[in-house]
N, C-alpha and C positions, 0 to 999 in steps of 0.2 A: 504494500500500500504506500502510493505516494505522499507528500505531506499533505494537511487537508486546511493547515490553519487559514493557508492563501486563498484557498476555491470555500471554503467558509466566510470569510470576509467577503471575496467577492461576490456570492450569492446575494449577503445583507446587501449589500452595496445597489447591487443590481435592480433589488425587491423592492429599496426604498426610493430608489429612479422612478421606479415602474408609475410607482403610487402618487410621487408626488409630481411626476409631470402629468397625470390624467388629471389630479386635483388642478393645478394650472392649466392645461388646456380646456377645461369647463370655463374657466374664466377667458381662456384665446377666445375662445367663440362668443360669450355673452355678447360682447359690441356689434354684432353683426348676425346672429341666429337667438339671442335669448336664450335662458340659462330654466327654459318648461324642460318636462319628464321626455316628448320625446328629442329633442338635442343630448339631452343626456344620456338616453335610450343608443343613438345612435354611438354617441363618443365611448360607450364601454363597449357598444359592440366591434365599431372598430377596433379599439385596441387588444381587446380577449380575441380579435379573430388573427390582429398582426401577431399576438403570443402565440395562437395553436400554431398556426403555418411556420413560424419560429423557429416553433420546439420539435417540430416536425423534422424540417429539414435540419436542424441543425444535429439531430441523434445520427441524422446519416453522414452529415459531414465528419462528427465523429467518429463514427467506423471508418472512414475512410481515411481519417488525415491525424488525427491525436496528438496535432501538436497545439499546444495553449496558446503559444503566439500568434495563431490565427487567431483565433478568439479575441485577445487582447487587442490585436492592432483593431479589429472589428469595432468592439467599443470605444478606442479613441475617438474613427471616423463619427461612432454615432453622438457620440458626446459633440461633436463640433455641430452636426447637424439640429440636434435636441437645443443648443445655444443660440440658430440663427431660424429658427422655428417662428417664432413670435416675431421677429422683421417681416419675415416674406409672409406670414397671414395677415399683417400692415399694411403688404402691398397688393394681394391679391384677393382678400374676402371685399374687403368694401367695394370692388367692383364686380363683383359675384352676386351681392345683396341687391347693388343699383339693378342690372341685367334682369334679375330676376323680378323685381319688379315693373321694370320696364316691359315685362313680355318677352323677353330673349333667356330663355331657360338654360338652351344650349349653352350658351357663354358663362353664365352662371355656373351651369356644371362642373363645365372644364375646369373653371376656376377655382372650384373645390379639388376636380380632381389631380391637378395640377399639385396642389397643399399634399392632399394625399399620398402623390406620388415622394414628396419632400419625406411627410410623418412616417411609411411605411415602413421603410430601411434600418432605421433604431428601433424600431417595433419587432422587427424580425431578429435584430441581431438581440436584443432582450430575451424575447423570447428563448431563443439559443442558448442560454449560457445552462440552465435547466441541466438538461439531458448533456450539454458539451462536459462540462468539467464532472459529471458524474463519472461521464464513462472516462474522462481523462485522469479522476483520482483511482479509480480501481483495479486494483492487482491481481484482485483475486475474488471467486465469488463467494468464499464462505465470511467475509463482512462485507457484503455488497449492501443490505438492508441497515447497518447501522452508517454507512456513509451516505445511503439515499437519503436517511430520515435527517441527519445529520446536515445534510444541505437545504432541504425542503423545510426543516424547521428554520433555519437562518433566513432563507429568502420571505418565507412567513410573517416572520420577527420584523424584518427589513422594510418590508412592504407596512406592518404597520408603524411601525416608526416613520415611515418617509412618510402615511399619509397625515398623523397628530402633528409633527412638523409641520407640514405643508400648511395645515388648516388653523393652524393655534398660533403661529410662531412667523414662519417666513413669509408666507403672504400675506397675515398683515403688514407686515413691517416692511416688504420688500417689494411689494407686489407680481402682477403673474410674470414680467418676462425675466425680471431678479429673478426669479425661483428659479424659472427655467435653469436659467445661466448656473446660477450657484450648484444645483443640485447636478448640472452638466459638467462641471469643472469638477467636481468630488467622484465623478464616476470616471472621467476622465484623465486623474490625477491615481486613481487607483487600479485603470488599466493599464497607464503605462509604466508603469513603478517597476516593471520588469523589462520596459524596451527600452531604455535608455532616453539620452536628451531628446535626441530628433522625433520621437514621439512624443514625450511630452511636453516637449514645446506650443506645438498645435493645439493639443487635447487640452492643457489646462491653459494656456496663454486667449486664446480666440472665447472661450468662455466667461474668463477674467473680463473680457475686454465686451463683450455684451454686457456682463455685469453693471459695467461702470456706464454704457449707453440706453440702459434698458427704456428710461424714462421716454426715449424717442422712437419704443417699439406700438406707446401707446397710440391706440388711432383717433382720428383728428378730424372731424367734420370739415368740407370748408368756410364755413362761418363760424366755428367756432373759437369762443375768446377765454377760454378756459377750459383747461382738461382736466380729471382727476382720479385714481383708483382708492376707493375704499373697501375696508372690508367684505362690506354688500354687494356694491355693484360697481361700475365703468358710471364716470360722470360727464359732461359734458354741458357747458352754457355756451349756447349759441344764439347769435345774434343778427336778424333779416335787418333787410334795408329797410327800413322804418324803423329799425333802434330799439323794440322790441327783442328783450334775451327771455331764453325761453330754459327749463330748466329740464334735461332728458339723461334717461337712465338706459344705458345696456344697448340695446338697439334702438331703440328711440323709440318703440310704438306707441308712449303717451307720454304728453308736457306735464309735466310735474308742477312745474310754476313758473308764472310769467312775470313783467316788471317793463314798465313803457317809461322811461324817467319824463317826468311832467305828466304824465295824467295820474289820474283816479285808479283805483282796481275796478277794473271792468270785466267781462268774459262771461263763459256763459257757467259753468260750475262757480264760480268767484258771488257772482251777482245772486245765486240761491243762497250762500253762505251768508252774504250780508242780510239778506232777509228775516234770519233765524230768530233774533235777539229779539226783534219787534214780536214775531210769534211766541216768545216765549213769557212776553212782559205785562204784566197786567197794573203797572205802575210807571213811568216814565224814569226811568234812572238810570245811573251808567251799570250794564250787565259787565257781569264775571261770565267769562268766556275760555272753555279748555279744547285746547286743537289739538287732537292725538293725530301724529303725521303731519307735522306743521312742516315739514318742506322748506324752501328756501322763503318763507315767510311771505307770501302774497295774500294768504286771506286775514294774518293777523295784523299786515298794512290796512288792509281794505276795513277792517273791523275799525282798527284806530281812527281812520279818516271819517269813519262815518257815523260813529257813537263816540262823544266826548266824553272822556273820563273812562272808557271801560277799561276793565283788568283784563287780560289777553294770557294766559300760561297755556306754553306749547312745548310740546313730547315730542320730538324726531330721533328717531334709532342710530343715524347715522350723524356722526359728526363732522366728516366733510362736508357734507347737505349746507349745515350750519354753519360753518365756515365760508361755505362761498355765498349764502345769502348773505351774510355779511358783508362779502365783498363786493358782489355784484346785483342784488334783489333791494338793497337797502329795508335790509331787516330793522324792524327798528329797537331802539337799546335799551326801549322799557317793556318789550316784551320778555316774559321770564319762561327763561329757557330750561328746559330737563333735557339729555339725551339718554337713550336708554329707550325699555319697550313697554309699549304703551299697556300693556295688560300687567308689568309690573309696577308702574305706575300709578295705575288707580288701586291695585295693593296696598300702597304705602302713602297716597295723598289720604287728607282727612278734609278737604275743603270740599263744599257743596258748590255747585256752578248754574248759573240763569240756563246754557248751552255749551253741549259739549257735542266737539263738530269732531268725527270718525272719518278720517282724509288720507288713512293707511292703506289703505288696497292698492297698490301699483299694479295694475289690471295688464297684462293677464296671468297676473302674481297673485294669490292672496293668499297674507298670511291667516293660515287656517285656524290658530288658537284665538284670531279677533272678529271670528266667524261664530262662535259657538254660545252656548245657551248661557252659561256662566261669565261670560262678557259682558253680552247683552244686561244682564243683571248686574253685573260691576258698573257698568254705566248706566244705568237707573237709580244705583246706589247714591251716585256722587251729584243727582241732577236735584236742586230746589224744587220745592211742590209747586207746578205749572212747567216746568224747566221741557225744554227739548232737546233732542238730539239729536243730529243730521248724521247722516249714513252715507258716503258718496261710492258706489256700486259699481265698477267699470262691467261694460258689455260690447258684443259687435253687434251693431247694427240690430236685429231683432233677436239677438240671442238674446234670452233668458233668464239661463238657468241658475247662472249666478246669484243674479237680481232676488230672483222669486228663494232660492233657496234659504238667502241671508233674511230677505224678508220674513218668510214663515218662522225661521228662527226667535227674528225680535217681536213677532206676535206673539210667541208663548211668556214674554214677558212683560212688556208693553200692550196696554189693552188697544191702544190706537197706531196703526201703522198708515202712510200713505206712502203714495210714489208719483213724482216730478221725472218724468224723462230731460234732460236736458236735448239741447236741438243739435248737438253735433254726434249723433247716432252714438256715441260711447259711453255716455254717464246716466246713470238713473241715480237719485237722492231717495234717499227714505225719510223720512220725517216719522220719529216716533215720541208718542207724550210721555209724562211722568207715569209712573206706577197707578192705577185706581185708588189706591189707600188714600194717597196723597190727595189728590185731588177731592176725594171725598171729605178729607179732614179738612179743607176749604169751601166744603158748601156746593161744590160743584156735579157732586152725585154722579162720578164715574165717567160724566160726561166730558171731554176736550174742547177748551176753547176756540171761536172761530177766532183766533187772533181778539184776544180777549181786550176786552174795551177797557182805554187806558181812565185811569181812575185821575181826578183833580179838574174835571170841569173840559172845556175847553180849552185850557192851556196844555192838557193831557192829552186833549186830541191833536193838538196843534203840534207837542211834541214827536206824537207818532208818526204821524203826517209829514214831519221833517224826516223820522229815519227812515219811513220811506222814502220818500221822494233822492234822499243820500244815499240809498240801496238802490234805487233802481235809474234814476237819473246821473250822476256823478258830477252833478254841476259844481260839489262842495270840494271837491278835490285841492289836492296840495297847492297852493301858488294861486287858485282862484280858474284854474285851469279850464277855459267850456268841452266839452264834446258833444257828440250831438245824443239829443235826450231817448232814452228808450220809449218804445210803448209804458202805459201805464201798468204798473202789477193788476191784475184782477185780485178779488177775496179769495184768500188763499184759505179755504176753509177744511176747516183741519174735523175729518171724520169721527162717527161716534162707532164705527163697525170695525172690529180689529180686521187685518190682515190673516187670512187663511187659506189661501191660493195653495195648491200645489203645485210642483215641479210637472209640464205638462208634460204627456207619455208621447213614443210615436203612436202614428199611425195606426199601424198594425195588431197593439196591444189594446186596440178597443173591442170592446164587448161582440159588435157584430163583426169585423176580421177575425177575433180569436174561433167566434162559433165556426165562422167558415171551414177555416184550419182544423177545428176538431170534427165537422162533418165530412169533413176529405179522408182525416186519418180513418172514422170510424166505418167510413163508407168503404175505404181501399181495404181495411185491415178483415172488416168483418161479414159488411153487406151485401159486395158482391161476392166471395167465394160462395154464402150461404144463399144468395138469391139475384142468382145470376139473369139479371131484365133490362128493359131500357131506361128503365127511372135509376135505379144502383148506376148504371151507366154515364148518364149526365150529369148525377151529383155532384162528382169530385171535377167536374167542369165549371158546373155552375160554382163550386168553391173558389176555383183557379182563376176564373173570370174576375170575381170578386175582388178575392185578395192580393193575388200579385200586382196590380196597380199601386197598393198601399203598402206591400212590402218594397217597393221600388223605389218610393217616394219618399219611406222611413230613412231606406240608405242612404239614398241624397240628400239627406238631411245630414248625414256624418261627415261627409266630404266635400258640401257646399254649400254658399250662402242664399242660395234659390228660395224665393219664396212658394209659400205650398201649392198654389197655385199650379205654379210654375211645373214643381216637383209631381205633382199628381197626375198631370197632362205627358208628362215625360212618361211616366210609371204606365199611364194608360195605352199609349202610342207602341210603348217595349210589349205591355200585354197583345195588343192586336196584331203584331207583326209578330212575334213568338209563336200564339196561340193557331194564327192561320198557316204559318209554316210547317207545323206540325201536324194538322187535322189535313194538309193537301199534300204532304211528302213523308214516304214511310221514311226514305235513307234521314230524313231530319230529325224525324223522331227515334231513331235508332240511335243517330249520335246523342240527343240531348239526352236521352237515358243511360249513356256511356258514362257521360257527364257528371250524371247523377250519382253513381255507383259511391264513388268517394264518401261522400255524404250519408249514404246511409248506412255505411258498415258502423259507425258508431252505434244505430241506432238494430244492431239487427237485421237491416233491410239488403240483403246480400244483389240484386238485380232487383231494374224496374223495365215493365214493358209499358208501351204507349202505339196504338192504333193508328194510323192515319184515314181520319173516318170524315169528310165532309159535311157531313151531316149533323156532328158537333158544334158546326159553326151555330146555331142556332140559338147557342147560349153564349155567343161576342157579344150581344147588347147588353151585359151586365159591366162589361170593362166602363160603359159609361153611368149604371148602376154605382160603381165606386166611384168615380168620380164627382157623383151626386151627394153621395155622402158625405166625399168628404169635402166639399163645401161647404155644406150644411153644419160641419163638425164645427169648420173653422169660423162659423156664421156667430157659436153658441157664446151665449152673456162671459164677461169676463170676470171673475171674482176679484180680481185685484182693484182694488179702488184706485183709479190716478187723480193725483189733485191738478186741479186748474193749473195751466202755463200760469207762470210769475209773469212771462210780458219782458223776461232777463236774454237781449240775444248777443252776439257775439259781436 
C-alpha cells in the first residue's frame, strides 16, 4: 500500500471545491436566471451529472495510466478555469438573458452552452479524482475497503466543510467570485505541491490574481450607478433618463424601490401604502407606522411627506439595502431602522402600531415563514384597536395563487380581508382589520370601518381630507414640487365578510370532468366486457369528448400565460383533430394506443385497443359541450371581495 496521507488530503480538498463552488455558482446565476427551485434544480443537476461522467471515465483512465501526475497536473488546469468562471459568465449570461427575451432562444442557448462548455472540464476532472487515487493508492486487495472508506469518508468530510465555509464565512465576507478564486487557489496550490514551480505558478498565481479582481466579475447593468453583493442577493440601482433610480434585486424581475429626486413618492404600490394610515385613523393624529421590508426606504419617505409628525420604524433583512438607501433613495434619518427579520422582530418589539405595512415578499420569492398562520397573528398582535395592515402580494399577470393563498391564510385571523389589485399586473395589496375582540371593545360590534369618520368636527374632516388629497394627489411634496394630480381615491370601503376564497383547482378536477373520467374507467374496466352493446360502446367516447378539452387546457395552464379562454378553444381544436383521426384511421389509432402502453403499466393496464369506427363521430359535439362548460365555470361569482380602485396610477 502506497502512502495514503496525500490522496486523503486530497480527496478533503477536492470535496470541499466541489461544494463550495456549486454554493457560489447559485449565486453566478442569480443576476441573470434567479436563484427559484428550478435554476437550482438545474445547477445540481448539472454538476452531479459532470461528477458521474467524471468518475466514470476517470476509473478507466486509471486502469490505464496510474500515474498521479496526471491527475494532479489535471486539477491545476481546473483550478485556473474554476478562477476565471465568474468573468466569462460576466461576459456571456447577460447576453443570453437579453436574447432570450428578445425572442432569439437560439442565441440565448449557445450562450449558456458556451458557459457550459467552460464549467464542464473541472466538473469532470473532480469528479475523477474518486475512483483515480483509489485505484492509484492500492497495493493490494485485502485492505482495499478500508482505503475506499478511508477516502470516501475525507471527501465526505470535505464536501461539508467546503459547503458551512462557503455559506457562513466566505461569501459573506468575500462574495461569489472571491470564493470562486480562493477556494480555486487552495485546490490548486494542493495539486501542484508535487509538480514543482512551473505548475504552481499558474495554479495558485492566476487565482490569487482573480482574487484580488473579483469585484469587477460583478455584473453591471448599463445604467446602473451602483453595484453591490450581499448576503441575500446581487444589488443593483439603476438609473433611466428621467433620473428616476430604481432599486432591483438578482435578475431584476421586480423594482424594489424607486426615488425621483424632487418629487413626491408617487407609483402605483407607493400610493396604496400612503393610503393606509387615513384607513386606519378614527382620530386625526400623526400615526405610528411599522414597514417590515422597508427596502431602500421609499414608502417610509412617502409616509413622512404626507402625515406630519408620524413615527415611521422599519425592518429590512439586508443591510446593504440600507446602506445604499442611504446613499442613493435618501432615506430619511429619522426613520428608525432594525435590520434583521421581520418575524423576529415582532418577537421582540412590545410597541403597538396605527399600521403595519408587510413589503417582504420579493415576488417570485417569498419568504415562506411571513406567509403562515402564526404571522399573521404576530401582526394583529402588535396593531392598535382599529389598526390595519397592508399585505403587498407579488403575482403575474392573472396568477393567483399566491395572492389567494396568503389571503385565506390572514382570514383565519383577521375577520376582514380585502384585495386592491394594483394596475401594473404584478401586485395585489390585502388590507386586513384589527382582531374582532378589539374592535368590539370599541363599540364597533365586529364590524370594520368604512375609513372610519375622523372624530373633532370638521376640522377632523378637513384633516383627513388633507391626507388624502397628500396620498393621492402629491401636490405636498418636498420643495413644493407640482405633478400632475391623480384621479380622485373613491371610498375605499373596507368589508364586513372575511376572506375565504380558495386556491382555484384546474379544470379537470371539477365534479363533472372527474364523473367523466370515472364513467370511462368504469365503462372500459367493467361494462363493456360484461355487456358488450352500442351504448357501453359510446360511453367512454362521450367521456373522451368531454374531458380531454379540459384536461388540455388544465396543462396549458402549467406552461402558459393563456387565458382560459384561450386555453379551452386550444384543448377543444386538439380534441376534434385527435378524436376524428382516430375514429377514420385504424394505422392512427394503433399508434396512439402504442403511445399509451407506457402509461398504463403503472396502473395495470398492460395494452389498449381503439377501433376506427366513423360512426363514433357522432359524439364530436360534446368537444363543444366542454367548452360550454367551461365558460360557464369561469362565468361563476367570485368569492374574493376586491375593494374599489384607490384612483393610485403610475
Amino acid at each position: 500500500m502506497r502512502p495514503t496521507s496525500s490522496l486523503t488530503w486530497l480527496s478533503f480538498i477536492t470535496g470541499a471545491t466541489v461544494m463550495a463552488s456549486e454554493m457560489a455558482a447559485s449565486r453566478l446565476m442569480a443576476p441573470y436566471f434567479g436563484s427559484s427551485t428550478p435554476v437550482w434544480a438545474a445547477l445540481i443537476s448539472l454538476v452531479l451529472g459532470g461528477l458521474a461522467l467524471g468518475a466514470h471515465l476517470g476509473g478507466r483512465v486509471a486502469d490505464r495510466s496510474g500515474r498521479l501526475t496526471l491527475l494532479l497536473s489535471a486539477l491545476c488546469l481546473s483550478a485556473l478555469a474554476l478562477a476565471m468562471l465568474p468573468f466569462l459568465a460576466r461576459v456571456l449570461l447577460p447576453g443570453a438573458t437579453a436574447a432570450v427575451l428578445g425572442g432569439r432562444p437560439i442565441e440565448g442557448l449557445g450562450r449558456v452552452a458556451l458557459l457550459m462548455v467552460v464549467a464542464m472540464p473541472p466538473l469532470l476532472v473532480l469528479g475523477a479524482v474518486g475512483p483515480y487515487v483509489l485505484r492509484v493508492g492500492l497495493a493490494g486487495v485485502e485492505s482495499a475497503g478500508a482505503h475506499a472508506g478511508r477516502l470516501s469518508s475525507a471527501s465526505t468530510v470535505g464536501s461539508i466543510t467546503g459547503t458551512l465555509l462557503a455559506a457562513f464565512v466566505v461569501l459573506p465576507l468575500l462574495g461569489t467570485a472571491r470564493t470562486m478564486a480562493l477556494f480555486a487557489a487552495v485546490l490548486g496550490l494542493t495539486a501542484s505541491w508535487r509538480l514543482g514551480w512551473r505548475w504552481r505558478l499558474p495554479a495558485v498565481g492566476v487565482p490569487m490574481v482573480a482574487l484580488a479582481l473579483g469585484a469587477h466579475a460583478l455584473p453591471r447593468a448599463p445604467k446602473a450607478v451602483d453595484v453591490a453583493e450581499s448576503p441575500y442577493a446581487f444589488i443593483q440601482v439603476v438609473k433611466d433618463e428621467h433620473g428616476t433610480r430604481s432599486l432591483v434585486f438578482d435578475e431584476g424581475y421586480a423594482v424594489q424601490s424607486v426615488h425621483r429626486p424632487g418629487l413626491p413618492v408617487r407609483g402605483e404600490v407607493f400610493g396604496h401604502y400612503l393610503l393606509v394610515p387615513a384607513m386606519a385613523q378614527a382620530a386625526p393624529r400623526a400615526p405610528r407606522v411599522l414597514v417590515l421590508g422597508l427596502g431602500a426606504g421609499t414608502s417610509a419617505r412617502g409616509l413622512r411627506e404626507t402625515y406630519p409628525g408620524v413615527e415611521v420604524v422599519g425592518v429590512e433583512l439586508d443591510a446593504e439595502v440600507v446602506r445604499l438607501g442611504r446613499a442613493h433613495f435618501d432615506l430619511p434619518s429619522e426613520v428608525e431602522v432594525h435590520v434583521g427579520d421581520a418575524r423576529a422582530f415582532l418577537a421582540s418589539d412590545t410597541r403597538q402600531y396605527d399600521v403595519i405595512l408587510v413589503d417582504a415578499f420579493r415576488f417570485p420569492y417569498v419568504p415562506f415563514h411571513l406567509t403562515t398562520r402564526e404571522f399573521a397573528a404576530a401582526v394583529a398582535a402588535r396593531l392598535n384597536p382599529g389598526g390595519v395592515a397592508c399585505f403587498n402580494v407579488g403575482r403575474y399577470a392573472q396568477e393567483r395563487a399566491v395572492v389567494e393563498a396568503v389571503g385565506a391564510t390572514l382570514a383565519t385571523v383577521f375577520p376582514e380581508v380585502r384585495a386592491a389589485d394594483a394596475r401594473n399586473h404584478s401586485n395585489t395589496l390585502l388590507f386586513a382589520g384589527a382582531p374582532r375582540a378589539r374592535r368590539a371593545a370599541r363599540g364597533t360590534h365586529g364590524v370594520a370601518p368604512r375609513i372610519a369618520a375622523p372624530a373633532g368636527g370638521a376640522r377632523g374632516r378637513r384633516a383627513e381630507a388633507g391626507a388624502r388629497r397628500r396620498a393621492t394627489d402629491g401636490r405636498q411634496g418636498p420643495g413644493g414640487v407640482a405633478h400632475r394630480r391623480h384621479p380622485p381615491a373613491g371610498p375605499l370601503e373596507w368589508g364586513e365578510a372575511p376572506m375565504k376564497r380558495l386556491p382555484s383547482m384546474p379544470e379537470f378536477l371539477a365534479p363533472l370532468p372527474l364523473f367523466a373520467v370515472a364513467l370511462m374507467a368504469v365503462n372500459d374496466r367493467w361494462l363493456k366486457p360484461t355487456f358488450h352493446n352500442a351504448l357501453t360502446g359510446k360511453l367512454s367516447d362521450v367521456a373522451i369528448c368531454f374531458f380531454l378539452p379540459l384536461y388540455v387546457s388544465a396543462l396549458l395552464a402549467l406552461v402558459t400565460r393563456w387565458p382560459r379562454a384561450r386555453r379551452v378553444a386550444v384543448g377543444a381544436g386538439f380534441t376534434a383533430c385527435l378524436y376524428t383521426a382516430l375514429k377514420v384511421s385504424q394505422p392512427a389509432a394503433d399508434l396512439f394506443c402504442e403511445l399509451l402502453r407506457p402509461l398504463g403499466l403503472p396502473l395495470g393496464i398492460r395494452s389498449f385497443r381503439a377501433w376506427a369506427d366513423p360512426t363514433d363521430l357522432v359524439t364530436l359535439p360534446l368537444v363543444w359541450a366542454a367548452v360550454r362548460y367551461s365558460r360557464a365555470a369561469a362565468r361563476e361569482p367570485s368569492s374574493l371581495p376586491a375593494a374599489p380602485s384607490t384612483g393610485v396610477s403610475t
